[in-house]
Steps between C-alpha positions, in 0.01 A plus 500: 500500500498589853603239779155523680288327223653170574316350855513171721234276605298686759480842221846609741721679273875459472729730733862587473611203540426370142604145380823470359435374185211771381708676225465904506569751231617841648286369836180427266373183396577445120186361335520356179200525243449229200262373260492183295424430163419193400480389125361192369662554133162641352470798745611651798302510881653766722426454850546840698618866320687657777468854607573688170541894645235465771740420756876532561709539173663226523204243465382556208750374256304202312501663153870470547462163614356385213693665226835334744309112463406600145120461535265728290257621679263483210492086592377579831136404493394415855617743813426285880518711795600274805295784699414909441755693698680749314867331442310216316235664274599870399748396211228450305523863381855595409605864648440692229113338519497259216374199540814252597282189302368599185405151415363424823201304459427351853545678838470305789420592873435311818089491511510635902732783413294626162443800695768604602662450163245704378572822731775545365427819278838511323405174337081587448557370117570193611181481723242308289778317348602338848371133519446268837808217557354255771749238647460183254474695189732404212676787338595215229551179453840489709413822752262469811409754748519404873418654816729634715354665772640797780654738331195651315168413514472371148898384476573246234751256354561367145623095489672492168547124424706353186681195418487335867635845665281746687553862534360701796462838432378667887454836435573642877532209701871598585611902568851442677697197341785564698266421817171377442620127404707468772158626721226475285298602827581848426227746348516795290348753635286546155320160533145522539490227707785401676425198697372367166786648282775275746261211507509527108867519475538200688327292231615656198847464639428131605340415188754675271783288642352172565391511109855633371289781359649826375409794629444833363450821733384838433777650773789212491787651409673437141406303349161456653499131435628226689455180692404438890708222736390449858779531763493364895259764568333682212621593128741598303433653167771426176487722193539394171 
């Protein structure tokens, strides 16, 4: 990803002069992509299908993903989209066009972006079968969809809570690990609102660390899940 779609309060964009700690691949920002399934022993939700071959190559491995944790996809019942851009919804058609859920029972998409899900033509067969998610709704009895507003205009969370222990799985809240705890004030260029997107971030990353919550991100790198501590002056993120 190119250096320009991270910006600074004030919409400036970053320079040269970029801070020290923002890890670069080959001068490009390495983003990863992930998606979570969660199983409650009867069934499986899956919260976000990645990219399948819509986008570059190399985000579109979930089939692999699963076969690798040993989930059948047949036990995946539910698919959750955290929002509708393309890295998050298109693996719901594998690349040779099957379907990537052929048990799929339940497809849910934020309410406000409904739309936009649905102008997606490569996925027109899974038009009608699209239903609303509004912030509140329980996805079962342990999964709970949350708003978490900025990035898109419909972007949602999932609070998984078992046992006494609370997972957070933020879709997009986080682009940059290597930067954006350290200065959470820091945008992607790709938020739909950015003033709300950093304001959001903020909280979440408050929240998530005041609580001991885990926390599972759509773009954290490997593997995906991990918990937040606060430091002197902002964050600092620890992976499992």
């Amino acid at each position: 990803m190119p250096i320009e779609r991270l910006r600074q309060p004030g919409n400036r964009r970053f320079g040269n002069e970029l801070p020290a700690q923002l890890q670069l691949v080959d001068g490009a920002l390495r983003l990863s992509v992930n998606a979570f399934a969660i199983d409650d022993g009867h069934e499986i939700t899956l919260i976000d299908t990645g990219s399948s071959n819509a986008w570059h190559p190399t985000m579109g491995f979930l089939p692999q993903a699963l076969m690798e944790a040993r989930i059948a996809v047949d036990r995946i019942r539910t698919v959750a989209f955290t929002h509708t851009h393309l890295d998050h919804i298109q693996g719901l058609i594998l690349p040779d066009g099957r379907d990537g859920f052929p048990q799929l029972g339940r497809l849910l998409v934020p309410r406000l972006e409904l739309d936009m899900f649905r102008s997606e033509a490569r996925l027109s067969r899974f038009h009608d079968r699209a239903q609303p998610l509004d912030p509140g709704q329980h996805l079962g009895a342990n999964i709970e969809a949350i708003a978490i507003p900025g990035h898109e205009i419909g972007h949602t969370g999932f609070r998984v809570t078992r046992g006494g222990e609370t997972l957070l799985v933020w879709g997009d809240l986080v682009h940059v690990p290597s930067l954006q705890f350290d200065r959470p004030e820091v945008a992607w260029e790709y938020d739909a609102d950015q003033g709300q997107a950093r304001a959001t971030r903020l909280q979440i990353l408050a929240l998530a660390a005041d609580n001991a919550y885990c926390v599972a991100g759509a773009h954290l790198d490997s593997p995906g899940i991990g918990r937040i501590f606060r430091t002197e002056t902002a964050f600092r993120f620890e992976p499992l």
